[in-house]
C-alpha positions as CSV (number, residue, x, y, z in Angstrom):
1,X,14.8,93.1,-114.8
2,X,15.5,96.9,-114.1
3,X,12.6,98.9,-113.3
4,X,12.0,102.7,-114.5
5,X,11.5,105.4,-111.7
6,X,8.3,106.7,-110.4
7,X,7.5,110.3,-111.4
8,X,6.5,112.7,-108.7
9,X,2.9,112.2,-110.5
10,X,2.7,108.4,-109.6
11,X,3.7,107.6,-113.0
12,X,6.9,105.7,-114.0
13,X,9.1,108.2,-116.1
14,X,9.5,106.5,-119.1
15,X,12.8,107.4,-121.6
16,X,10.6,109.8,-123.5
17,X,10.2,112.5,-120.8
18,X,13.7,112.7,-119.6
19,X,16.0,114.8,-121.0
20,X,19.4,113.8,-122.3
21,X,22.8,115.3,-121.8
22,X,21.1,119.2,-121.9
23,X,19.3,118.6,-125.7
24,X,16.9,121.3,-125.2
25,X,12.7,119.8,-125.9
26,X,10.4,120.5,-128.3
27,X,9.5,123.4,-129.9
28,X,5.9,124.8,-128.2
29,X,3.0,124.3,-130.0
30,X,-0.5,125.3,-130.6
31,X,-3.2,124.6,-127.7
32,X,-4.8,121.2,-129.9
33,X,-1.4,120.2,-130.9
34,X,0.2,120.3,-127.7
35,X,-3.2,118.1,-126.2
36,X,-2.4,115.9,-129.2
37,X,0.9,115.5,-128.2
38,X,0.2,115.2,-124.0
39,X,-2.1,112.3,-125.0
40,X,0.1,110.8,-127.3
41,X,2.7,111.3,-124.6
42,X,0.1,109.5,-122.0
43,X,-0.2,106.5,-124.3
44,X,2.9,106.0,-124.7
45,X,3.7,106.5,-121.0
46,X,0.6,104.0,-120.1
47,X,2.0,101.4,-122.8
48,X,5.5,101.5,-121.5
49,X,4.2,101.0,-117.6
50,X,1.8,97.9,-119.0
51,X,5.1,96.6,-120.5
52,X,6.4,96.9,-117.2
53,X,3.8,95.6,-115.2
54,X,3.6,92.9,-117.8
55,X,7.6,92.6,-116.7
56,X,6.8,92.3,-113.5
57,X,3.8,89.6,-113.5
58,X,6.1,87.6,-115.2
59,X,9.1,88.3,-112.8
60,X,6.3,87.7,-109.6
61,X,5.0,84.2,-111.7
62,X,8.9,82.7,-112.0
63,X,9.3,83.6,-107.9
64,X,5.4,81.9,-107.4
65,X,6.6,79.0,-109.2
66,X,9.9,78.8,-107.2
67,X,7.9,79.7,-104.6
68,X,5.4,77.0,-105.1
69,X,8.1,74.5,-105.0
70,X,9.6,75.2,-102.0
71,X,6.3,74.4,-100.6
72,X,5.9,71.2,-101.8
73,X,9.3,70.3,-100.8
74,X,8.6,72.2,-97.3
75,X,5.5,70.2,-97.4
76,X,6.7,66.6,-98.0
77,X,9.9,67.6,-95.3
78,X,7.2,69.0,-92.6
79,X,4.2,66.6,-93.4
80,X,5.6,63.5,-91.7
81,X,7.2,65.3,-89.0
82,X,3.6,67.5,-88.5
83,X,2.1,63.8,-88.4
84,X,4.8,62.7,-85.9
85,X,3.8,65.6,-83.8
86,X,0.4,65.7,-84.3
87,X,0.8,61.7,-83.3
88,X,2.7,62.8,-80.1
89,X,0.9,65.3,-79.1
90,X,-2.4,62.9,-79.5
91,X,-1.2,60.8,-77.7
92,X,-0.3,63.3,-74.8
93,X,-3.9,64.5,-74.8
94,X,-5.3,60.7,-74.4
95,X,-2.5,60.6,-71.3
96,X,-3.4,63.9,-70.4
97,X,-7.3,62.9,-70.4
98,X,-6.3,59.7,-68.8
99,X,-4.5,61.4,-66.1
100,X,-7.6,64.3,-65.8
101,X,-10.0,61.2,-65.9
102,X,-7.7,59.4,-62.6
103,X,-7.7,63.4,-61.4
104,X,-11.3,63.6,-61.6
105,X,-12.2,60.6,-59.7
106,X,-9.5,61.5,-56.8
107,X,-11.2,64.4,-56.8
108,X,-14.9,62.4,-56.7
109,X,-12.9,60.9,-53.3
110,X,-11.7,63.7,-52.0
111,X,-15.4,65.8,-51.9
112,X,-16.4,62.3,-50.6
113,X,-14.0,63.0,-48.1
114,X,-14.8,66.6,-47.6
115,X,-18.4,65.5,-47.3
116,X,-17.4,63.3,-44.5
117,X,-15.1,65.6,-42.9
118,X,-17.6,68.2,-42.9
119,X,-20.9,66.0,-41.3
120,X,-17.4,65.4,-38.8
121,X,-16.8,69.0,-38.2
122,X,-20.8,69.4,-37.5
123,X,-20.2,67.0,-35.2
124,X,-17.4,68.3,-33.4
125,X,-18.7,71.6,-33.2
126,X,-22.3,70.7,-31.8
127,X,-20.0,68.9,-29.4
128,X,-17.6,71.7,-28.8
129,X,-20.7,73.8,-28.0
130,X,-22.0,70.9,-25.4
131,X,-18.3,70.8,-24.0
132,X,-18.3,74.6,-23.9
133,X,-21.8,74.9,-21.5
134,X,-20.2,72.0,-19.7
135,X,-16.9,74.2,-19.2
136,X,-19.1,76.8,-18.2
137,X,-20.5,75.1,-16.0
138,X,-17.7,73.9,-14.4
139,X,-16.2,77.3,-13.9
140,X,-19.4,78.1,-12.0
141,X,-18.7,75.1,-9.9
142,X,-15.4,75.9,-9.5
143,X,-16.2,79.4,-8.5
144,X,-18.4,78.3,-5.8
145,X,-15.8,75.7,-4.8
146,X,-13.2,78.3,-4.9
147,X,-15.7,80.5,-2.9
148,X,-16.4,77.5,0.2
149,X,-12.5,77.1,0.4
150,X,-12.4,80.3,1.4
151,X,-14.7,79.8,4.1
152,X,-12.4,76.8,4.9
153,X,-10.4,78.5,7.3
154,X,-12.9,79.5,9.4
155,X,-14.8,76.4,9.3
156,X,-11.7,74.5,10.1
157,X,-11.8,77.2,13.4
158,X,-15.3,76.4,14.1
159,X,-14.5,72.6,14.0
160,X,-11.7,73.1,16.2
161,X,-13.7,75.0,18.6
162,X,-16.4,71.8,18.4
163,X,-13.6,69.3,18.7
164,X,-12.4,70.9,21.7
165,X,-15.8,72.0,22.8
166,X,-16.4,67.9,22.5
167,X,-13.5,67.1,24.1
168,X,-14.5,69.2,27.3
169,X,-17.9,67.3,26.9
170,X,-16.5,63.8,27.2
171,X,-13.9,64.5,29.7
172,X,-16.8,66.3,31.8
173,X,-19.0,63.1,30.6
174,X,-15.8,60.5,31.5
175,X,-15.7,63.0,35.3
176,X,-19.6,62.0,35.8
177,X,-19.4,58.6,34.7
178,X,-16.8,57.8,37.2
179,X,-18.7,59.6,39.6
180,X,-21.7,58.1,39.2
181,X,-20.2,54.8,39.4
182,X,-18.1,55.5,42.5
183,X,-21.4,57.5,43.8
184,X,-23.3,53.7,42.6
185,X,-20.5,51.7,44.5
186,X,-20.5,54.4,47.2
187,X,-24.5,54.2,47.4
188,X,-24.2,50.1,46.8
189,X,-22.0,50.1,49.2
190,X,-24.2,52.3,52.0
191,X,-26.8,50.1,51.1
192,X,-24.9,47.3,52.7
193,X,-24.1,48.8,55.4
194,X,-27.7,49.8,55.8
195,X,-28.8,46.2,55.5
196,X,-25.7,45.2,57.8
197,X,-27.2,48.1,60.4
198,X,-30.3,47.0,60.3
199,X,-29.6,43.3,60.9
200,X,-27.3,44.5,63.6
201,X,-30.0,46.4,65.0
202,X,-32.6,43.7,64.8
203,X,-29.7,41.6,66.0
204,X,-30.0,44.1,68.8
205,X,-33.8,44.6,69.4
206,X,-34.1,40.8,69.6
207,X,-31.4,40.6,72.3
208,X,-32.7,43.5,74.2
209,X,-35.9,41.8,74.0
210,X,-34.7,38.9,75.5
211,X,-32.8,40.7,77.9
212,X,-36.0,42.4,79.1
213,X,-37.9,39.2,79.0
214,X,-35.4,37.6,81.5
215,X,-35.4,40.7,83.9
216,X,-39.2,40.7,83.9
217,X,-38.9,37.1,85.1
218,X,-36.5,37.6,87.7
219,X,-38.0,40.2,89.2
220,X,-41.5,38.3,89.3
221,X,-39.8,34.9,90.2
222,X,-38.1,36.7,93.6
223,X,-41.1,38.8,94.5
224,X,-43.2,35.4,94.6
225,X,-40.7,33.7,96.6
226,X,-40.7,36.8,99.0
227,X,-43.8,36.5,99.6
């Protein structure tokens, strides 16, 4: 249905206010008249834009009702496929809730774990700090080992000087062993010659004895028979 043209007022022009093919308007009249004639003017203007809107409630109620149809057949195409959907996607929340549910308790595990890894770590790092004043200590030893080894050198020198030094001792000890046992079998052996001397000379007192014993008597024997 065609529509009349707004005015530059905001009213729609209706066939009374437009001019046709250069008729020339009304005659002016008096100041009453012409208010008679505006208002007359306005009703008629106001009656022809209710018949219009009139027009156009009925044109907007025809495209409501088709509208309104193509709803319900929208609605009986989309229902079932909304209640497939809606059945999917319930059912991929109950698997996605089963799957946050089997989540959830590998994650119940896994802080398990972590609780047990972390007593672990505490642990490992009260040992770590034990290892690491044993390490320490170490190094010190180390140091002072590092520190004697130095001194090695010389003490090997000083132990050479007391090997030799020892050698000299039981060479010179081996030199007065021998010497006291050749001196022993020299002394033991002076010793027998002693004893052998003074048997000899007892040997030789005894003859002598005898020897002055048998002079004695010889000389007293032939001065008796001198006499």
């Amino acid at each position: 249905m065609a529509r009349q043209p707004w005015s530059n007022n905001g009213h729609r022009n209706s066939p009374s206010n437009s001019l046709d093919g250069g008729v020339p308007g009304p005659m002016p009249l008096v100041p009453f008249q012409e208010e008679l004639a505006v208002g007359c003017e306005e009703i008629r203007r106001i009656a022809a834009d209710n018949t219009l809107v009139l027009e156009d409630i009925l044109g907007l109620r025809q495209e409501l009702a088709v509208i309104e149809d193509e709803i319900h057949i929208l609605a009986k195409q989309t229902i079932p496929r909304l209640r497939v959907d809606n059945e999917m996607e319930y059912r991929d929340i109950i698997q996605g809730g089963m799957k946050l549910e089997e989540q959830m308790h590998a994650l119940k595990l896994i802080k398990e774990e972590v609780l047990v890894l972390s007593s672990e770590k505490m642990e490992l790092e009260a040992l770590c700090k034990e290892l690491s004043v044993k390490v320490q200590s170490l190094y010190r030893e180390l140091e002072q080992i590092q520190s004697e080894n130095k001194q090695i050198p010389a003490i090997r020198e000083g132990l050479h000087d007391i090997q030799e030094e020892i050698s000299r001792a039981r060479m010179a000890y081996e030199h007065e062993k021998r010497a006291k046992v050749e001196l022993l079998e020299e002394s033991q052996a002076i010793e027998s010659d002693f004893i052998n001397i003074k048997m000899e000379a007892q040997r030789l007192r005894t003859e002598l004895e005898k020897r002055r014993s048998g002079v004695f008597k010889h000389h007293a024997f032939g001065s008796y028979y001198k006499r």
